[in-house]
ZAMARGU-4260 file (C-alpha; in steps of 0.2 Angstrom, whole numbers, plus 5000, padded with zeros to 4 digits):
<rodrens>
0) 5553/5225/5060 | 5541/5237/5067 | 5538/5245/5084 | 5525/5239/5093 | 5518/5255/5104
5) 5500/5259/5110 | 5491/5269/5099 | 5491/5290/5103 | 5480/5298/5116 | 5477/5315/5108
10) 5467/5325/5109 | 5465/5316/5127 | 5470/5325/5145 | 5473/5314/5161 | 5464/5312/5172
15) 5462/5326/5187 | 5473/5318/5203 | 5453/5317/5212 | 5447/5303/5202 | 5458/5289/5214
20) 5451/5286/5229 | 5456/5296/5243 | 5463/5279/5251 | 5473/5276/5235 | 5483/5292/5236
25) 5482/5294/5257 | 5492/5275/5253 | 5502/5280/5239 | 5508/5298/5245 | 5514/5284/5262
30) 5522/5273/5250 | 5532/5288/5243 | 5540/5292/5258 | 5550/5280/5260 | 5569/5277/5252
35) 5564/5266/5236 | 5556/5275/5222 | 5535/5270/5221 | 5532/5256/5209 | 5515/5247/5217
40) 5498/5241/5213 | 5484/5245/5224 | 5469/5232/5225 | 5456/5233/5235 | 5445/5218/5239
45) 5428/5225/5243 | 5428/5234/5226 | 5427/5218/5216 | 5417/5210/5229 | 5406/5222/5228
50) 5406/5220/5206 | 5402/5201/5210 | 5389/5204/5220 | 5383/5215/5206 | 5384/5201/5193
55) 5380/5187/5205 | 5362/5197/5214 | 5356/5199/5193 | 5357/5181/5186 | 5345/5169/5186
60) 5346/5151/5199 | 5354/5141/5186 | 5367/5153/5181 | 5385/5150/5193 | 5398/5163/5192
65) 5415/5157/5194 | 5429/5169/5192 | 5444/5168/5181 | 5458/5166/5191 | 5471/5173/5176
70) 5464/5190/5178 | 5472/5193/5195 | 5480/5177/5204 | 5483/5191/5220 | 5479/5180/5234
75) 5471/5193/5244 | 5458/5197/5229 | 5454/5179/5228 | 5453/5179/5244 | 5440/5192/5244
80) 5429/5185/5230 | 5430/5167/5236 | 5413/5171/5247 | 5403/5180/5231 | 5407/5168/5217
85) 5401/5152/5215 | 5419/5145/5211 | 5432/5147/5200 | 5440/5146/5183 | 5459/5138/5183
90) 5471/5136/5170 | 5487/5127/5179 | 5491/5119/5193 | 5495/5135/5203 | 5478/5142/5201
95) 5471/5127/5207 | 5480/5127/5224 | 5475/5145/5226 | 5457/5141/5222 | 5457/5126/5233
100) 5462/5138/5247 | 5453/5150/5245 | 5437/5136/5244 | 5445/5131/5261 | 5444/5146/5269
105) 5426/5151/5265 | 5420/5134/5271 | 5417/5125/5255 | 5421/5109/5245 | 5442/5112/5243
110) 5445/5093/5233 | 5458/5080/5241 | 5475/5083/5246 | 5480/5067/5241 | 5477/5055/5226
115) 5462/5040/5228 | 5467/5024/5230 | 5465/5013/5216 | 5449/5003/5215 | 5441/4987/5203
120) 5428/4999/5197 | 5426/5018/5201 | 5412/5030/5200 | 5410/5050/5201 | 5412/5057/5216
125) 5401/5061/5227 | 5402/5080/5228 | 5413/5090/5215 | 5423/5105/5219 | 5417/5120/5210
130) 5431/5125/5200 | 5431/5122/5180 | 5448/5119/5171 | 5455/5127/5154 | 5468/5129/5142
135) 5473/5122/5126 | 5490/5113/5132 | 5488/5106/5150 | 5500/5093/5156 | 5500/5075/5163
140) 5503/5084/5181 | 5489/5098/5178 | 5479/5086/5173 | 5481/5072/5186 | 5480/5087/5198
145) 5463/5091/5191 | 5458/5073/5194 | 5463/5073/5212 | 5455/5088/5217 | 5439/5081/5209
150) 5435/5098/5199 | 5420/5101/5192 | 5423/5100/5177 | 5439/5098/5164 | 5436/5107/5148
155) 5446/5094/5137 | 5453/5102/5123 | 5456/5091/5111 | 5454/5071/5108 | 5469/5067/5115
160) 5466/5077/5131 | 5452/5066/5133 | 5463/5050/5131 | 5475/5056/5144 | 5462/5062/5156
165) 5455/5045/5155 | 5472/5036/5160 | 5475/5046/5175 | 5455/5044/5181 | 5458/5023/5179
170) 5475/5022/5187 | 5465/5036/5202 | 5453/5024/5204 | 5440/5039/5201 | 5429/5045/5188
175) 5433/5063/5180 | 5420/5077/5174 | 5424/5083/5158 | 5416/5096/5145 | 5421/5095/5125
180) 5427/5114/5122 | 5420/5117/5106 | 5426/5130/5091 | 5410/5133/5085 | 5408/5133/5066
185) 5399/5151/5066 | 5389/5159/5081 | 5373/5170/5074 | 5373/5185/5084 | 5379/5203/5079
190) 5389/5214/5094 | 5406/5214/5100 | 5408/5196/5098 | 5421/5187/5091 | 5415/5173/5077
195) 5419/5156/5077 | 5425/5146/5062 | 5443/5152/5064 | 5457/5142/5066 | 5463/5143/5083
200) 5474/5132/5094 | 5458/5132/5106 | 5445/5118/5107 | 5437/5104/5095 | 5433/5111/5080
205) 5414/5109/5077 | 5414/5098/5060 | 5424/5086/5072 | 5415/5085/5089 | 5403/5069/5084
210) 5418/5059/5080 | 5426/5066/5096 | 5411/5064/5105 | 5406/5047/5100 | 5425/5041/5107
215) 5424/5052/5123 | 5408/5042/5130 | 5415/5025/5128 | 5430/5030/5136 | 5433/5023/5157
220) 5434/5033/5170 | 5425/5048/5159 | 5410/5058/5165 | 5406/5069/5148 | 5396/5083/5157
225) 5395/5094/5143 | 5403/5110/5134 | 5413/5124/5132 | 5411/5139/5122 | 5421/5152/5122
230) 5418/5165/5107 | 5416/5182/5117 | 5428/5196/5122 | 5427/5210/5131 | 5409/5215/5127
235) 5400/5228/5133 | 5384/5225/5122 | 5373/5216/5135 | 5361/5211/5122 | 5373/5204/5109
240) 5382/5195/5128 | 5363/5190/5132 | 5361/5183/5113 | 5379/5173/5114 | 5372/5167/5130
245) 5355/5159/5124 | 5364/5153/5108 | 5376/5142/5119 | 5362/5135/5129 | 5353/5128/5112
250) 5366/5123/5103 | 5372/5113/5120 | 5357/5106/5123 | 5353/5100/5103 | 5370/5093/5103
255) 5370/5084/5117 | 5351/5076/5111 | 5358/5072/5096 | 5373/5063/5103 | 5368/5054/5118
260) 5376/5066/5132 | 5369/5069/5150 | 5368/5086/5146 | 5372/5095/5166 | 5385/5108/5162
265) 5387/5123/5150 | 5400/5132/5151 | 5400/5152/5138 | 5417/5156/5146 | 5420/5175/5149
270) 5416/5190/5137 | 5409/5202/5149 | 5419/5221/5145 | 5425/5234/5153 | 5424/5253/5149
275) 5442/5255/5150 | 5437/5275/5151 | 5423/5277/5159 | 5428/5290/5170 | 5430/5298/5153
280) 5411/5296/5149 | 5413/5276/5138 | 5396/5268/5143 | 5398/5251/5154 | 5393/5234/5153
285) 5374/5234/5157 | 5373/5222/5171 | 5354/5222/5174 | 5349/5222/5155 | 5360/5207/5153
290) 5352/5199/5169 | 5334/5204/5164 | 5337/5194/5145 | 5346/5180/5152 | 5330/5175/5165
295) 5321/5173/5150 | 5331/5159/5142 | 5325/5142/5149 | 5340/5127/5152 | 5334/5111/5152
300) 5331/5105/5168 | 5348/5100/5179 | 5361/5112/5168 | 5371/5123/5176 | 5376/5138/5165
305) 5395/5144/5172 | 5401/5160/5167 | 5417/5162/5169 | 5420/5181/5171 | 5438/5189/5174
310) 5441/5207/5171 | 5425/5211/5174 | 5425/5208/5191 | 5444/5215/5197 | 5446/5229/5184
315) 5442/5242/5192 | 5448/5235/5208 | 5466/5240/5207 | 5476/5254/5202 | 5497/5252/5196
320) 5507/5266/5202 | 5524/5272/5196 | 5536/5284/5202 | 5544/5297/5189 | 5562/5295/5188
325) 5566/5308/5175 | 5556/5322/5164 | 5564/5323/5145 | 5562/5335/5131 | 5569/5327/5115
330) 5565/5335/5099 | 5549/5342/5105 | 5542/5327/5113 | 5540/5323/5132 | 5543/5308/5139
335) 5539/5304/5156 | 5553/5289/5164 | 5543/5278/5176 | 5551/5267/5189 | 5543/5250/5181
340) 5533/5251/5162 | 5531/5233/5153 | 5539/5224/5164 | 5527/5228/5176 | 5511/5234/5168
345) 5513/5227/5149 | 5494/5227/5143 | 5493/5246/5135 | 5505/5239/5123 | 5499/5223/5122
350) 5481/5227/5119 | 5484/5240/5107 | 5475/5252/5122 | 5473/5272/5127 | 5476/5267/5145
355) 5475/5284/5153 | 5482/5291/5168 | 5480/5302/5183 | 5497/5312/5191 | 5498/5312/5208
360) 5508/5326/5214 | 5524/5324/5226 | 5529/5337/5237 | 5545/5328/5245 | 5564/5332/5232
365) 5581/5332/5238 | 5587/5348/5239 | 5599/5355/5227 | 5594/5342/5212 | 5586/5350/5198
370) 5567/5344/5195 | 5564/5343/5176 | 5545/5343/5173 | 5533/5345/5160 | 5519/5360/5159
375) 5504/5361/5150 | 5511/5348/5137 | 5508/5331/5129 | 5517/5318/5136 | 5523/5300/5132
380) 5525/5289/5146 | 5537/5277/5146 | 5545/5263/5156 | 5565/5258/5162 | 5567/5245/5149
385) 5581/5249/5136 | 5568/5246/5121 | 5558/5257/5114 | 5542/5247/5115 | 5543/5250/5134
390) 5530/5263/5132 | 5513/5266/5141 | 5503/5280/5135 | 5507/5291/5123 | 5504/5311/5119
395) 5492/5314/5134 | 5489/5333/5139 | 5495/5335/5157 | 5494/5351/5167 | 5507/5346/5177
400) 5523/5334/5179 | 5538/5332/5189 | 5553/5319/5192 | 5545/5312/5210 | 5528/5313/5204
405) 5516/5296/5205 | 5507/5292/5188 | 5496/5282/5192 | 5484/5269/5182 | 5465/5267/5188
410) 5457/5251/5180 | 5475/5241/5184 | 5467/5228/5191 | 5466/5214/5178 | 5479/5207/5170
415) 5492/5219/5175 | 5505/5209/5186 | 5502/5193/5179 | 5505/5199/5162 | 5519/5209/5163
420) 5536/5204/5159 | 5543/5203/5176 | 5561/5196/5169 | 5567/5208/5158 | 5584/5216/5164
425) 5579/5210/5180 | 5573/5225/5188 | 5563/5223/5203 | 5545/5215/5201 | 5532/5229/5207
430) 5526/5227/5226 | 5509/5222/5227 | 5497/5226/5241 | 5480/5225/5247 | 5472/5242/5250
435) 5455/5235/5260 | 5459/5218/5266 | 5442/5211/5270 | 5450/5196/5279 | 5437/5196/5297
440) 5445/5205/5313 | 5460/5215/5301 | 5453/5232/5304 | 5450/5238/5288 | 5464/5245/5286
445) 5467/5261/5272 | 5484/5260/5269 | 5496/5240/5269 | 5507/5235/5284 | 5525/5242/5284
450) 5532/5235/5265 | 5542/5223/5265 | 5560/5222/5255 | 5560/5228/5236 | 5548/5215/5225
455) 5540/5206/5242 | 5522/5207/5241 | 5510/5207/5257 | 5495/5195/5256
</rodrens>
């Protein structure tokens, strides 16, 4: 069996300790004060606000942004989008209730609490809640929470979906919104994309959606909106994203001529990338380009086009910091031992991805303990876990590193908490706070409240 371990940094240095804000280390440097050794993210709200106004200020009237809530489920960041998005992406019923809050507090549509009562004959309701529903195995609870809330749309998965979603809409008395999410056969643009035509536990595959189709629109309590595609990942071509973009809208529209469907919803999912080191000189996602090619495509009158962005827009909102525990020498390798590694921050390994680092120095060591460190050397960094494959970053340069130092990870804000494998061994989950909170009258605060006990997190 092999190893699974991020690929090697060489001939890549860290980053200079001056590239994190000077908030992040003012907090971090407060955080290592105290008596539990550092092992945090960092978010600040107004930084993916500010990347949703970016995306949001360049797309044309019929575009809607709703962000996906899997990218970063910290209630303070929703929190801080909820006024700059035009909704939101779920996948269970947890992300729901968050969205719904967040909807709630900004003053929008937040769906009902509590089911409809059964009626003879039901129609759609009246107003939907922006929030659009995904994933290839939701259950009878997601699902009949989805109803209730009156979501914008389901993105059925499969024919059975459909079935299901029908039962519960009869016995709610209530009509559900639902979009086929399709596997297209092939998608003819070049870029970063990635094809359809594979097999996939995702979506109708497109030789069956007019058989799928043709059953979905006799079905009761059934509003077929329109579709879901979801081909793209983590592209930073704007053109090829812009191309992907137009060929949705077409093939949506054509489709749903052809079959008979009230065509007022397409949805091209997330693809959006982000230049994992661009403070090392990788070029962005062209936010401008993309929204200058995308006002050129012309829906049909009445369709909304969601995108559902989720690491664009909180990526670079958060940073995952980690206290050295040890410096070790083994054979002529380095190794840096963080308080935390996969169990806290798992996607260098998972994503086969140079994840680079910055050191932030600590002056504050117990007296009369020796401080092993590393000088001028390449180092692997690796977690607490007794495996191997708890490793971060491997054979970066660093001029300097010490037991008690901070390494820190920039770009820590998607997919960093939530994919981690918080149960393993059961060390401590990382602490979580809010840098910024942008929550009216709080001040602004540059550094969190006093932390609460080992794993809490504050909101």
């Amino acid at each position: 069996m092999s190893i699974v371990l991020p690929p090697s940094a060489a001939p890549r240095s860290a980053y200079p300790a001056d590239v994190l804000p000077e908030a992040v280390r003012r907090c971090l440097l407060e955080l290592a004060e105290g008596e539990a050794p550092v092992s945090a993210y960092l978010y600040d709200g107004e930084v993916a606000a500010r990347r949703a106004r970016e995306l949001r200020a360049a797309l044309p009237g019929w575009a809607a942004v709703h962000y996906a809530v899997k990218a970063n489920s910290f209630p303070g960041v929703v929190r801080a989008l909820a006024p700059y998005v035009d909704g939101f992406e779920v996948a269970s019923r947890t992300e729901l209730e968050l969205s719904l809050a967040a909807l709630r507090e900004r003053g929008g549509p937040a769906g009902a609490s509590a089911p409809a009562a059964p009626a003879a004959s039901a129609a759609p309701p009246a107003a939907s809640v922006p929030v659009v529903a995904a994933g290839p195995a939701k259950s009878v609870p997601v699902l009949t929470a989805l109803v209730r809330a009156g979501v914008e749309a389901i993105n059925a998965e499969s024919l059975l979906e459909l079935h299901r979603v029908s039962r519960i809409a009869v016995a709610e008395g209530t009509t559900a919104r639902v979009a086929l999410r399709v596997n297209p056969a092939a998608i003819p643009v070049t870029g970063s994309l990635h094809m359809g035509g594979a097999a996939s536990q995702f979506g109708v595959p497109e030789p069956d959606v007019p058989g799928v189709l043709e059953q979905a629109l006799r079905l009761p309590g059934l509003d077929v909106t329109g579709f879901h595609i979801h081909a793209a990942s983590n592209n930073l071509d704007a053109d090829a994203q812009a191309a992907y973009l137009r060929w949705c809208v077409e093939w949506s529209a054509a489709t749903a001529r052809k079959h008979g469907v009230d065509l007022r919803l397409v949805d091209v999912g997330g693809g959006i990338g982000v230049a994992f080191e661009e403070l090392a000189g990788e070029r962005p996602f062209d936010v401008a380009r993309f929204g200058e090619l995308a006002g050129r495509i012309e829906p049909p009158d009445g369709v909304k086009v969601v995108l559902e962005p989720g690491r664009f827009l909180v990526a670079d909102c958060g940073w995952y910091a980690a206290e050295v525990t040890d410096v070790k020498h083994s054979y002529g390798t380095a190794f840096a031992v963080l308080r935390g590694g996969i169990n806290h921050f798992q996607l260098p390994t998972s994503w086969d991805l140079v994840h680079n680092i910055a050191v932030l120095p600590v002056e504050r060591w117990p007296e009369g303990l020796p401080r092993p460190e590393a000088a001028g050397a390449r180092v692997t960094v690796v977690g607490e876990l007794c495996t191997p494959e708890d490793t971060l970053l491997r054979d970066v340069r660093v001029d300097r590193v010490r037991a008690g130092d901070l390494v820190v990870f920039p770009y820590a804000g998607s997919y960093g908490w939530e994919f981690a494998m918080h149960g393993f061994l059961g060390h401590p989950v990382a602490e979580r706070h809010l840098l910024r909170p942008t929550t009216p009258g709080d001040g602004q605060r540059a550094v969190p409240p006093p932390l609460p006990p080992d794993g809490a997190t504050t909101p």
